[in-house]
Structures are given as structure tokens and as C-alpha cells.
Chimera marker file (.cmm) of the C-alpha trace (Angstrom):
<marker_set name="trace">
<marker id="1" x="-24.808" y="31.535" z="-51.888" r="1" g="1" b="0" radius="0.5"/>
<marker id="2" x="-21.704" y="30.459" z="-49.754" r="1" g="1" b="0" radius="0.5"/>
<marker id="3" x="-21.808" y="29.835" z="-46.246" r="1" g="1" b="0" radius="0.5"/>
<marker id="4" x="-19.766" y="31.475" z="-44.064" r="1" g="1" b="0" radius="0.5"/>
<marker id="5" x="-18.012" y="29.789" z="-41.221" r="1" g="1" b="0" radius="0.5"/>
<marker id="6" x="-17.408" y="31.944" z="-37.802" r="1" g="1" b="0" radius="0.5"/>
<marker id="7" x="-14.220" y="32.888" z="-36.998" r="1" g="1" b="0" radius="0.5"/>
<marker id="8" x="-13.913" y="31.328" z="-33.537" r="1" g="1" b="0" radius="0.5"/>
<marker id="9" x="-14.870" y="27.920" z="-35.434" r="1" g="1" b="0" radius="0.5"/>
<marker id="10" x="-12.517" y="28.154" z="-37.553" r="1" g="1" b="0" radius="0.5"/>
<marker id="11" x="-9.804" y="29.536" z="-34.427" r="1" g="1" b="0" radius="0.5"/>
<marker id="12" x="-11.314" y="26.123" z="-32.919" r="1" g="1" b="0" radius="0.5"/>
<marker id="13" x="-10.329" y="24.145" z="-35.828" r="1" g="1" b="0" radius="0.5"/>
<marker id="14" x="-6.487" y="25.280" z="-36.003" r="1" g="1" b="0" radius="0.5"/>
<marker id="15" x="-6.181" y="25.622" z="-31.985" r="1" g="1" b="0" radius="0.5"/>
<marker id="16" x="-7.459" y="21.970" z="-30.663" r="1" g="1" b="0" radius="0.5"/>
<marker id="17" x="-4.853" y="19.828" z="-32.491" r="1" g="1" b="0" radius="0.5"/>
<marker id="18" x="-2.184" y="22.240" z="-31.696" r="1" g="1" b="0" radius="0.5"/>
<marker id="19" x="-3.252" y="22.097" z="-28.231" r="1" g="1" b="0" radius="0.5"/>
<marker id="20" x="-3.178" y="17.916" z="-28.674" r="1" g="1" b="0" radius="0.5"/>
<marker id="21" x="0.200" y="18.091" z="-29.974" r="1" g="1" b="0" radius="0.5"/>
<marker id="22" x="1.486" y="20.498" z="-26.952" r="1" g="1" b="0" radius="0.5"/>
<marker id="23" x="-0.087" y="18.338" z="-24.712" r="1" g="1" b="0" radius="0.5"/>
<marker id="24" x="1.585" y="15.194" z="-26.126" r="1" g="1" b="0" radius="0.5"/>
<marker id="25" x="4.760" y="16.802" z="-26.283" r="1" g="1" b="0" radius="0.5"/>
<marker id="26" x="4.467" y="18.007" z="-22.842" r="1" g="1" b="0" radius="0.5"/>
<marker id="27" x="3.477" y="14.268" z="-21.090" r="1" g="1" b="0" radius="0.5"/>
<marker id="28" x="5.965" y="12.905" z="-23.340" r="1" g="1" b="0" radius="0.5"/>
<marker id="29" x="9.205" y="15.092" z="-21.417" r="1" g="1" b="0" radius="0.5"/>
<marker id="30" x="7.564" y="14.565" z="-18.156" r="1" g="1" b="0" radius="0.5"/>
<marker id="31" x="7.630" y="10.838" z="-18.781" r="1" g="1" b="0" radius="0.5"/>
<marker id="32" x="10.795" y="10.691" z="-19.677" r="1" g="1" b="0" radius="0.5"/>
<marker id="33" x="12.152" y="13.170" z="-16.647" r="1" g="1" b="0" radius="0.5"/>
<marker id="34" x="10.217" y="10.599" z="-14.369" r="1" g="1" b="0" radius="0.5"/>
<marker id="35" x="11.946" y="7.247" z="-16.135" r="1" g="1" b="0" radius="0.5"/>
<marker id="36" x="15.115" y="9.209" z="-15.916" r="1" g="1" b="0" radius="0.5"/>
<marker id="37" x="14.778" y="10.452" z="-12.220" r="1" g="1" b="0" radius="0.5"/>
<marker id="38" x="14.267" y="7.263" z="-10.450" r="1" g="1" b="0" radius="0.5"/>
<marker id="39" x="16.165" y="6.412" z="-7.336" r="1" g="1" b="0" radius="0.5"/>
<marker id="40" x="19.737" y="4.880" z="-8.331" r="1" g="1" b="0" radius="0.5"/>
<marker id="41" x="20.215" y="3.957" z="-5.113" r="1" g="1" b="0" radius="0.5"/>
<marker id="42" x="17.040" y="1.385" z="-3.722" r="1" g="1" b="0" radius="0.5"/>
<marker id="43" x="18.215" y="2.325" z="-0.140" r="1" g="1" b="0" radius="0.5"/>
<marker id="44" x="17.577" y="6.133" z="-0.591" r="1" g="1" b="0" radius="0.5"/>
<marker id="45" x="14.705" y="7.540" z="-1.997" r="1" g="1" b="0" radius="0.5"/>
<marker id="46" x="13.499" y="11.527" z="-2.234" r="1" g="1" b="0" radius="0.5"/>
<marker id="47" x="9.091" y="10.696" z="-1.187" r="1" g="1" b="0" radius="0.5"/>
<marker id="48" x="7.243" y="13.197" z="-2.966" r="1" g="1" b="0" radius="0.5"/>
<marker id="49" x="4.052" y="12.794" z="-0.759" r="1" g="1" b="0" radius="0.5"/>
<marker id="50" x="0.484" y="14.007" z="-1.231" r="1" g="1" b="0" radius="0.5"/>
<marker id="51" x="1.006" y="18.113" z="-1.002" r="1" g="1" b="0" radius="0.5"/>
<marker id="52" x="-2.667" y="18.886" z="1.048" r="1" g="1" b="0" radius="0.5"/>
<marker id="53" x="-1.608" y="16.096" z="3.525" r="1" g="1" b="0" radius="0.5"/>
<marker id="54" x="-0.601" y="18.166" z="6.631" r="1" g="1" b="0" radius="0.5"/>
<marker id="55" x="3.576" y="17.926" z="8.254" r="1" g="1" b="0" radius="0.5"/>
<marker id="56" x="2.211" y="15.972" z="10.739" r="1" g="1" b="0" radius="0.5"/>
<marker id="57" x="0.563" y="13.366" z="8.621" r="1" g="1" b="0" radius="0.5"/>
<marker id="58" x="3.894" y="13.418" z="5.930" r="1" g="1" b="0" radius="0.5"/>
<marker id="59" x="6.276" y="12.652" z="8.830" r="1" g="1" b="0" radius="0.5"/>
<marker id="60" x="4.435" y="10.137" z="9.703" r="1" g="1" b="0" radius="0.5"/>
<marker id="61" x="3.950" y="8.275" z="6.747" r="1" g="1" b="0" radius="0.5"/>
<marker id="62" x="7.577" y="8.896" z="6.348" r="1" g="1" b="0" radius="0.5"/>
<marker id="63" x="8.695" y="7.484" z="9.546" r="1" g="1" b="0" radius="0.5"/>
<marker id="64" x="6.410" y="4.463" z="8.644" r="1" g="1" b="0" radius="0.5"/>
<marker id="65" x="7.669" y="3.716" z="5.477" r="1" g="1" b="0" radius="0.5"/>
<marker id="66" x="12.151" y="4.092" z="6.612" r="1" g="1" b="0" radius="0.5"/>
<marker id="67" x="14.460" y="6.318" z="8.544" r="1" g="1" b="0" radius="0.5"/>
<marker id="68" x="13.987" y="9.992" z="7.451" r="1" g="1" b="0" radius="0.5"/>
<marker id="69" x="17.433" y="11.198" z="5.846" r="1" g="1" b="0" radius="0.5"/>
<marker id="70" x="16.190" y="14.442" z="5.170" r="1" g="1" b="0" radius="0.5"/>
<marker id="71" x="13.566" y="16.751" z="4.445" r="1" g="1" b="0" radius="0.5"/>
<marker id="72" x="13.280" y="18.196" z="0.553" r="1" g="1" b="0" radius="0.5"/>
<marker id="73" x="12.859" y="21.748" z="-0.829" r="1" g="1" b="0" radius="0.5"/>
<marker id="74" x="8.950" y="21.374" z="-0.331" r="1" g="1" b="0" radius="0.5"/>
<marker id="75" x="7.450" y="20.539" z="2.753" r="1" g="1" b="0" radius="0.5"/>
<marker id="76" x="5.451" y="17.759" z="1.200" r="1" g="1" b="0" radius="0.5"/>
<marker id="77" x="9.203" y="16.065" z="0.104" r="1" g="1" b="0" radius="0.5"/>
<marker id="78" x="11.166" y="13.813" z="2.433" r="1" g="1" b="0" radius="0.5"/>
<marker id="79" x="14.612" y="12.174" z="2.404" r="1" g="1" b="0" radius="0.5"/>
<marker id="80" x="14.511" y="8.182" z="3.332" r="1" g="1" b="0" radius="0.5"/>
<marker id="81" x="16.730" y="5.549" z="3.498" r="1" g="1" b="0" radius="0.5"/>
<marker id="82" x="15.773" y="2.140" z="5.200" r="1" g="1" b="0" radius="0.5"/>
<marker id="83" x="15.890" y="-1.502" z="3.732" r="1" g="1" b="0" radius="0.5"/>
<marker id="84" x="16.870" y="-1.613" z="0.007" r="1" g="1" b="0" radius="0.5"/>
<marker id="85" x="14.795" y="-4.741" z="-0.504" r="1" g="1" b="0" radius="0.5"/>
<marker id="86" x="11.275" y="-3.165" z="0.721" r="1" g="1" b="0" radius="0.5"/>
<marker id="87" x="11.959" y="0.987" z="1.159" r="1" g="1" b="0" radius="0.5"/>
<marker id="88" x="10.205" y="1.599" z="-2.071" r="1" g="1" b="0" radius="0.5"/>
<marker id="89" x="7.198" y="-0.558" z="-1.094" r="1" g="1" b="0" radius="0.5"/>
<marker id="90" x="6.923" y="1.164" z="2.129" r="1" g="1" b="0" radius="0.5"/>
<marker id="91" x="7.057" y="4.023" z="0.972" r="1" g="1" b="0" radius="0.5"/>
<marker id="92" x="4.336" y="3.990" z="-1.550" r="1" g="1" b="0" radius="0.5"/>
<marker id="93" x="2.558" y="1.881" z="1.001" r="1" g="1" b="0" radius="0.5"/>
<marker id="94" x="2.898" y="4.871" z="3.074" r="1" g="1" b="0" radius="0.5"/>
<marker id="95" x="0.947" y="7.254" z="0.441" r="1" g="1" b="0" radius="0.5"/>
<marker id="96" x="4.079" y="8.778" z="-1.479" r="1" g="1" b="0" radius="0.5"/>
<marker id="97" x="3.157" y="9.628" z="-4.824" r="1" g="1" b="0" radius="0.5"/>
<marker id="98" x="6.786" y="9.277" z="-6.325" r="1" g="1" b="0" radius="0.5"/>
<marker id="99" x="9.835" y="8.240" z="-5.703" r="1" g="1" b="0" radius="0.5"/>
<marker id="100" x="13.140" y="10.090" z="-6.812" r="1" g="1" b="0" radius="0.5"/>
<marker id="101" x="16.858" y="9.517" z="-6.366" r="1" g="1" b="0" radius="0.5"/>
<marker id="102" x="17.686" y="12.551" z="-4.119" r="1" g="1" b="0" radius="0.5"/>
<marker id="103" x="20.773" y="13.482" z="-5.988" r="1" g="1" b="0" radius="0.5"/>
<marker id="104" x="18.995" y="14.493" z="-8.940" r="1" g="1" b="0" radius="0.5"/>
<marker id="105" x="15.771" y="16.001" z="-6.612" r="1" g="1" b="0" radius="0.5"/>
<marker id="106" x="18.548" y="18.959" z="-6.307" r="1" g="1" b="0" radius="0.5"/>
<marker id="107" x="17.283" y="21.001" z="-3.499" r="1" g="1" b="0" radius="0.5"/>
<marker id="108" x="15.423" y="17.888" z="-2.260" r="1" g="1" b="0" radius="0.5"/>
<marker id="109" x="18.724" y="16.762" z="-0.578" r="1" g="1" b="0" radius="0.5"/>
<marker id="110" x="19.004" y="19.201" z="2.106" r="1" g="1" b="0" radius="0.5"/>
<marker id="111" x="20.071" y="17.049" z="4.909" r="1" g="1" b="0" radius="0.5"/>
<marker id="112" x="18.359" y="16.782" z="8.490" r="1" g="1" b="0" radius="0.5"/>
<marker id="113" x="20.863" y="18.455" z="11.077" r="1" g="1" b="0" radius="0.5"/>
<marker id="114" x="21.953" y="16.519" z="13.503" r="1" g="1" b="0" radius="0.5"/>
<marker id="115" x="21.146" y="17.386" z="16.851" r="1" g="1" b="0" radius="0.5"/>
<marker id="116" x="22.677" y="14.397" z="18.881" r="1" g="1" b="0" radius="0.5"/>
<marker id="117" x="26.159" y="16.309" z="19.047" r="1" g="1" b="0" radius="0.5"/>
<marker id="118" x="24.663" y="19.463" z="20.239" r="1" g="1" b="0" radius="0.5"/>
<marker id="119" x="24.855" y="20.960" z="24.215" r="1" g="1" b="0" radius="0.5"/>
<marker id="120" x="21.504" y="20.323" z="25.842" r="1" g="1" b="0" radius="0.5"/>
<marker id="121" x="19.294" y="23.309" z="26.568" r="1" g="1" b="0" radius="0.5"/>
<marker id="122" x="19.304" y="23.970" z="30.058" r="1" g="1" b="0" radius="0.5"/>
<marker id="123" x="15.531" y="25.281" z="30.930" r="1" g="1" b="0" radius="0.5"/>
<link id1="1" id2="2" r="1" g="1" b="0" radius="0.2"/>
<link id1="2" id2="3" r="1" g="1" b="0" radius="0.2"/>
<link id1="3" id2="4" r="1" g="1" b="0" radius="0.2"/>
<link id1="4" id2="5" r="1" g="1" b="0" radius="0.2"/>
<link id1="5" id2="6" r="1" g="1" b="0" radius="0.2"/>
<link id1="6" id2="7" r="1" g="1" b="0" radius="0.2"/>
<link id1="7" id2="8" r="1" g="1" b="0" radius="0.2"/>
<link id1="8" id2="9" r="1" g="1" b="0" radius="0.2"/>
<link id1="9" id2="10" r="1" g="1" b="0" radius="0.2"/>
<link id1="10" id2="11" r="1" g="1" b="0" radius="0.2"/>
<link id1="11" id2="12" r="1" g="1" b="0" radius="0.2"/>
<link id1="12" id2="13" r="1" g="1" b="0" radius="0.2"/>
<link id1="13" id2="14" r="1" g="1" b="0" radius="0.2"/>
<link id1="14" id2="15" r="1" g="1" b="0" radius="0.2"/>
<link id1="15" id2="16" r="1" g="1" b="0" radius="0.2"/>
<link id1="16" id2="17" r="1" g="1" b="0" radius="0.2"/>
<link id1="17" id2="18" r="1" g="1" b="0" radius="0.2"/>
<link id1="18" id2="19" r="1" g="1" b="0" radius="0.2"/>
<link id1="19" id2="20" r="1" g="1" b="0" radius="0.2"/>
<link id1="20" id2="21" r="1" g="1" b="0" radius="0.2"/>
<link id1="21" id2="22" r="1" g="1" b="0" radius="0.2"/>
<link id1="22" id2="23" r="1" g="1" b="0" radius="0.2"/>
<link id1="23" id2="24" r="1" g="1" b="0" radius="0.2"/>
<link id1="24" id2="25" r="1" g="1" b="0" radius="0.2"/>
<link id1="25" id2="26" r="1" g="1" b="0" radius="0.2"/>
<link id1="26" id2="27" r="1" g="1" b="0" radius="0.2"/>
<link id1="27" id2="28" r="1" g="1" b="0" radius="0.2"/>
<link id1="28" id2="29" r="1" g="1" b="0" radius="0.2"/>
<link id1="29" id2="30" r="1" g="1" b="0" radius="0.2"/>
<link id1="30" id2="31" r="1" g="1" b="0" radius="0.2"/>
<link id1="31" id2="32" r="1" g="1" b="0" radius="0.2"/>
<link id1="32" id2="33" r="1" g="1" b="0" radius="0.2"/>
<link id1="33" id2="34" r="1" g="1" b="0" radius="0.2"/>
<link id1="34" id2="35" r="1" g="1" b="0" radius="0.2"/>
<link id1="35" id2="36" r="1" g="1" b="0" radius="0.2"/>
<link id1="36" id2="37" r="1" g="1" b="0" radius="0.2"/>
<link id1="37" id2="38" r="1" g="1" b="0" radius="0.2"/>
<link id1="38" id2="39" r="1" g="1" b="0" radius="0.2"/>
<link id1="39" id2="40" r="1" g="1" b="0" radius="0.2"/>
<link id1="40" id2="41" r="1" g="1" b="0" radius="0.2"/>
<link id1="41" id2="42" r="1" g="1" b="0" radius="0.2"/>
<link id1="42" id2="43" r="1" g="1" b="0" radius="0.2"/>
<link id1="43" id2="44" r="1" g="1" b="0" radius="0.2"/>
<link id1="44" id2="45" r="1" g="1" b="0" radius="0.2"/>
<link id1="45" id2="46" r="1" g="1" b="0" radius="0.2"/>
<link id1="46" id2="47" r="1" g="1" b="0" radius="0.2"/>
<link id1="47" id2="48" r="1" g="1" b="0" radius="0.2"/>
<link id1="48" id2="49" r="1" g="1" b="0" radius="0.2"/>
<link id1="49" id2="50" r="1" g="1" b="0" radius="0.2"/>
<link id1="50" id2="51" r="1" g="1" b="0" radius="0.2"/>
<link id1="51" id2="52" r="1" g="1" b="0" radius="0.2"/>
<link id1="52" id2="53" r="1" g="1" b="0" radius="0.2"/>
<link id1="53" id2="54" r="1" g="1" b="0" radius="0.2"/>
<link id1="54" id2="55" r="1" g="1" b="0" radius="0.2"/>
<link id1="55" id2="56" r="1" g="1" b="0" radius="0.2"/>
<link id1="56" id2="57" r="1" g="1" b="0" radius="0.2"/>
<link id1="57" id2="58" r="1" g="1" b="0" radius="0.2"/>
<link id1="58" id2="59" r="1" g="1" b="0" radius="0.2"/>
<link id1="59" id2="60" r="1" g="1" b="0" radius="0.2"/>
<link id1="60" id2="61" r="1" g="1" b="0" radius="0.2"/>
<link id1="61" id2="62" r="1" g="1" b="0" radius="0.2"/>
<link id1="62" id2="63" r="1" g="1" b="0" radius="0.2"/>
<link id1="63" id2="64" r="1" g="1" b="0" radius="0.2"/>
<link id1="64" id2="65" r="1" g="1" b="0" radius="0.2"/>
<link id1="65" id2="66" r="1" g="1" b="0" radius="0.2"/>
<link id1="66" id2="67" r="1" g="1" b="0" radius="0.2"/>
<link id1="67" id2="68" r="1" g="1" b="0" radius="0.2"/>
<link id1="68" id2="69" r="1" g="1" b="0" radius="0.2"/>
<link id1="69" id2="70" r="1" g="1" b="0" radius="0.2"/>
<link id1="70" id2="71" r="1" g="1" b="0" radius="0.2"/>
<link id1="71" id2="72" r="1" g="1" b="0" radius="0.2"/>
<link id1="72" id2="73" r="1" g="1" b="0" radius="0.2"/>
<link id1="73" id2="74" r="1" g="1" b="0" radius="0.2"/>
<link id1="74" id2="75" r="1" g="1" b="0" radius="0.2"/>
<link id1="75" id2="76" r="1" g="1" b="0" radius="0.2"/>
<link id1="76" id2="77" r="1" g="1" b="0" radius="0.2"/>
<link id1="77" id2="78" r="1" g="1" b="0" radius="0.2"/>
<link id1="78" id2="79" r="1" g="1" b="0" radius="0.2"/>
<link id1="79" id2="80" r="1" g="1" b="0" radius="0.2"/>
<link id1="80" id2="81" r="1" g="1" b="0" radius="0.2"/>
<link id1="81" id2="82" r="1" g="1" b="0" radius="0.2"/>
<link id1="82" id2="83" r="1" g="1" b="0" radius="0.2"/>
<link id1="83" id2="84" r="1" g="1" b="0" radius="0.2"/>
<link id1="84" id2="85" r="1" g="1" b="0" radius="0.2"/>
<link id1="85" id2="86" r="1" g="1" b="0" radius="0.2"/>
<link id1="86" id2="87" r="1" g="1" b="0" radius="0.2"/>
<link id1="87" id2="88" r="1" g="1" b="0" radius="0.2"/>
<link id1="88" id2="89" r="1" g="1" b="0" radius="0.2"/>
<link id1="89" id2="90" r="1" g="1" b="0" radius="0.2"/>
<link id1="90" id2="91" r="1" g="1" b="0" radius="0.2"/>
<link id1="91" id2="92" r="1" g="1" b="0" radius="0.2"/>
<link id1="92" id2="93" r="1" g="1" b="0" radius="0.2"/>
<link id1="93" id2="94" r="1" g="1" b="0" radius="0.2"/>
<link id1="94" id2="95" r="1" g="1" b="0" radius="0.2"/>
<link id1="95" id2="96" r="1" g="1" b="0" radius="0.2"/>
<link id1="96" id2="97" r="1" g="1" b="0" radius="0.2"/>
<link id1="97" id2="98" r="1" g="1" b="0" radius="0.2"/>
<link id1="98" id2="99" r="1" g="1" b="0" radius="0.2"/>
<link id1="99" id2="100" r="1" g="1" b="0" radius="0.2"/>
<link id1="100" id2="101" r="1" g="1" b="0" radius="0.2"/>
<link id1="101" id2="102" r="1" g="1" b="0" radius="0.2"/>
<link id1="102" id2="103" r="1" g="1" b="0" radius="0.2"/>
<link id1="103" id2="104" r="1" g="1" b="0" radius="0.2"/>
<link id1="104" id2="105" r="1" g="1" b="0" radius="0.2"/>
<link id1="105" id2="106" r="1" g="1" b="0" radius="0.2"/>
<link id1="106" id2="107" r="1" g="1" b="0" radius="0.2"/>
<link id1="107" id2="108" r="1" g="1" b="0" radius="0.2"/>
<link id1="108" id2="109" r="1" g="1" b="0" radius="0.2"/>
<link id1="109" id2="110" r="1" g="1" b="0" radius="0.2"/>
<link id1="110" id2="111" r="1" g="1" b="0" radius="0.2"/>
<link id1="111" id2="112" r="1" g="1" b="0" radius="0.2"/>
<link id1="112" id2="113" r="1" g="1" b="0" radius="0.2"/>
<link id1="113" id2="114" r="1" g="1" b="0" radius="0.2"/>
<link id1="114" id2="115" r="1" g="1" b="0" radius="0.2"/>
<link id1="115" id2="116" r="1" g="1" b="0" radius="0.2"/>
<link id1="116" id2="117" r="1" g="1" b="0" radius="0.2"/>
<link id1="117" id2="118" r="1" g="1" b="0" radius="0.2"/>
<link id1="118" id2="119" r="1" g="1" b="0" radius="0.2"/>
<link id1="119" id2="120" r="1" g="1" b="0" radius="0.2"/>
<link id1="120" id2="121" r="1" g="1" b="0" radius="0.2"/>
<link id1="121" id2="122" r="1" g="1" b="0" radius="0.2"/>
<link id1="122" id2="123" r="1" g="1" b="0" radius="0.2"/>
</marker_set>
């Protein structure tokens, strides 16, 4: 007499270290992406903050942590630049979960226009 084993065991037995291996693979590229796409420049940093945190609350933290530079392809991403020596500090301080260099954030680097040279609106 030979015992049978069920087909979704044995599905179960070929798909869970495949699924490991993906899964290594997969943390393994965005590990390296996130060694590779660290700020070059310690005075400029792309602040990927907390996406459920409301504007309001990112600017904030934002304007806490340096001078915002910009404002990224997300809502939850924002351009600083501020004090070389601390920015990065500040900004984690702040509640930013990463910190890129904005030239390789791409669309990140949308810059803030600048409304200082602009007519007044007369009301």
C-alpha cells in the first residue's frame, strides 16, 4: 500500500523555497538600490517621509528638519538642503523614513518655483 501525497502539498513543497529565493533576491536589489542611492551631497537630501502623514504634517517636519528645496514626484517626498554637518539628523529626527540624493530620486527633483520675483496680486 503506498501513500499518496496531495497535490497542493506537494505544490507547497516546490513553491515555498522558490518563494524564499524570490524574496531574497528581491531584498537583496532593494538593498543595494538603497546603498547606491544615498545622498552624495550631505547638504541636499530627497526626505521620503511617512506616506499616511497628511501635507500639512510633511511640511512641517520638513521645515523642521532644513530649508525645503523642493517638493518630489509624491506628495509624501520633499527636497532639503540646510547644514551639511546635521541635515541628515534632522531630518530623520523629523520622521523621514529615507534619505536620497535628489539627482538620482529623478522626478523627486522638481524644484519649488520661486515666487519672490513675481508681481504681487492686487485683491
Amino acid at each position: 500500500m503506498s501513500t499518496r501525497i496531495p497535490a497542493t502539498r506537494r505544490l507547497a513543497a516546490v513553491a515555498g523555497p522558490a518563494a524564499l529565493a524570490t524574496l531574497g533576491v528581491l531584498l537583496s536589489l532593494f538593498a543595494a538600490a538603497a546603498v547606491d542611492a544615498q545622498p552624495r551631497t550631505p547638504g541636499r537630501v530627497a526626505a521620503v517621509f511617512p506616506p499616511w502623514w497628511s501635507p500639512a504634517q510633511i511640511v512641517g517636519a520638513a521645515g523642521s528638519a532644513g530649508d525645503i528645496a523642493g517638493a518630489g514626484g509624491a506628495s509624501f517626498i520633499v527636497i532639503l538642503r540646510g547644514d551639511p554637518a546635521d541635515l541628515s539628523q534632522r531630518a530623520r529626527q523629523a520622521g523621514a523614513l529615507l534619505l536620497l540624493d535628489p539627482a538620482l530620486a529623478g522626478v523627486c527633483a522638481r524644484p519649488v518655483p520661486d515666487l519672490s520675483s513675481q508681481e504681487p496680486v492686487s485683491p
